[in-house]
N, C-alpha and C positions, 0 to 999 in steps of 0.2 A: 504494500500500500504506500502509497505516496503523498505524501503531504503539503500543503496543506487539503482538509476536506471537509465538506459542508454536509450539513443534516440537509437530505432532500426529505425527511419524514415530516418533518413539522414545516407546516407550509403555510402557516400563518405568526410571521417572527411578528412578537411582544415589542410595541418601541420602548416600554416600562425596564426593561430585562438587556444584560448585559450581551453584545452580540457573541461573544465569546462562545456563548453558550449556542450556538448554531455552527459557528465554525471553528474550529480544530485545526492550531498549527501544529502541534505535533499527538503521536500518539498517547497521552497522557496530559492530566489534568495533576492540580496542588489542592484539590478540595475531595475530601472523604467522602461526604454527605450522603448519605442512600435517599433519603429525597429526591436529592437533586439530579441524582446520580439514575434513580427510575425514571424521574419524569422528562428526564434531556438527553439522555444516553443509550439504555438497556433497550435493547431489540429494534432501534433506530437505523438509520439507513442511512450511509455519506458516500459522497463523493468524492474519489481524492482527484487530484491533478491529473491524472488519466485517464479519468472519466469512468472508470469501473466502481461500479458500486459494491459495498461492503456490508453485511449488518452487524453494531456492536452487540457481542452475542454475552461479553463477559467484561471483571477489570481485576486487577489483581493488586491487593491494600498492601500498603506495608504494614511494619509489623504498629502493634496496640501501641505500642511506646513511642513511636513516632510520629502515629495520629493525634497523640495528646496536646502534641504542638503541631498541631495543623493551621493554626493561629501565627504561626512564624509561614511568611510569605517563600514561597517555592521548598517549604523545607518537605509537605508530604506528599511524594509523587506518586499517582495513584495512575498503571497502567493498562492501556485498555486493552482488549484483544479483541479485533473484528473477525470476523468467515467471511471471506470472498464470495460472491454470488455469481449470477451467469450472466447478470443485468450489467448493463453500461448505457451511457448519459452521451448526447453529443455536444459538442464546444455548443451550440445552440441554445440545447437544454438546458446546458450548464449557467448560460449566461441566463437564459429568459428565467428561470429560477431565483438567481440572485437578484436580476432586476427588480421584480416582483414583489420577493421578500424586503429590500429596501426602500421599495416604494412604501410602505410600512411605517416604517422608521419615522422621527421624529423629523421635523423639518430644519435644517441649519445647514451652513456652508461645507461641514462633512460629507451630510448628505449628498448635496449638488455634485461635488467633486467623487465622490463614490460610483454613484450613477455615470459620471463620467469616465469615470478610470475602466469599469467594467464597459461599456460602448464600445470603448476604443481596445481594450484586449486582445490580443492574439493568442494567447495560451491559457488552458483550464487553471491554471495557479494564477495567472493574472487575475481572472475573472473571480475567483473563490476569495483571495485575498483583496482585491480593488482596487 
């Protein structure tokens, strides 16, 4: 898998909610949370850079003692493991997806310049990252 990649599962991104949480520069996150972790992650569907899609099937915690200080920023890396699927995305989809999903978004000069970075993109990592 190739990073970075986008949640094509959840196709209605929160402008409330940190984008983070839809796209994925690498395979792991610093937050434990099983909340967060069911409702944005587990059995999700991304996109990486190549267009194939993956489902995140699992994540692997570090140990108890380390989550304690998951409160210390990038100290608890929590890794994911996706399954490969047979499904793939074209640069198209890819784009029309993140369009879409930014058009969402709150209105400000990131925005503008997002929707622009993605337009002008030549490759699924341009378009995923913006």
């Amino acid at each position: 898998m190739k990073f970075p990649a986008a949640n094509v599962s959840i196709s209605n991104w929160n402008k409330d909610e940190d984008y983070l949480l839809y796209v994925l520069e690498k395979e792991f996150i610093y937050n434990p949370d099983n909340e967060l972790y069911q409702k944005y992650f587990l059995n999700n569907l991304f996109v990486d850079s190549n267009g194939h899609i993956y489902k995140l099937i699992d994540r692997k915690l570090p140990s108890k003692i380390i989550q304690l200080f998951s409160f210390i920023p990038t100290f608890c890396k929590v890794e994911f493991i996706f399954k490969k699927t047979e499904q793939k995305m074209t640069l198209e989809q890819v784009r029309q997806h993140m369009l879409n999903q930014i058009m969402m978004l709150a209105d400000d000069q990131n925005k503008v310049d997002w929707l622009n970075n993605i337009k002008n993109a030549t490759s699924f990592e341009e378009i995923i990252f913006g």
